[in-house]
Structure formats: C-alpha cells, structure tokens
N, C-alpha and C positions, 0 to 999 in steps of 0.2 A: 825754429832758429833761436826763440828766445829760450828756451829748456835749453840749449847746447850750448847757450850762451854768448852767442855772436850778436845782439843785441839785446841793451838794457828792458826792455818791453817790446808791448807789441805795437804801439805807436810808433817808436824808431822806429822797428821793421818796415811798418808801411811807407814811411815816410823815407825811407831809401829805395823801397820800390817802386815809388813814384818819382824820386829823381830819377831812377833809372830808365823807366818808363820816358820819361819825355827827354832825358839825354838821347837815347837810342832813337827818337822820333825826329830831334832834332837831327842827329847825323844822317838818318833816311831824306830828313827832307834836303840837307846839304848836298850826298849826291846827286838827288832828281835835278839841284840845278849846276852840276855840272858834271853830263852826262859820258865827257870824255878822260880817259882816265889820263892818268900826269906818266910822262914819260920822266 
C-alpha cells in the first residue's frame, strides 16, 4: 500500500490498520449489546 501510494510509510499503514481494527471491534461489541435490531 505504501509502493501504490495510499500511505506515506509503513507506520501510517499500520497505524490505520489498527484504527480499523478496533473501530470494527468496537461496533461488534456495540451490537452484542443491542441484540435487537431498530425498526
């Protein structure tokens, strides 16, 4: 990703994979507590 240019190195890189990581973690654990969905 940094060769093609979509991040300046490869610490960015990681360091958006890891926000991503725990966004994504974060909204799993948001549904488990609310297991009914929104009308």
């Amino acid at each position: 990703m940094v060769e093609l240019g979509e991040y300046p190195n490869r610490s960015e890189a990681i360091r958006a994979a890891v926000r991503r990581m725990v966004a994504e973690e974060n909204q799993s654990e948001r549904r488990a507590e609310r297991p009914f969905a929104r009308a």
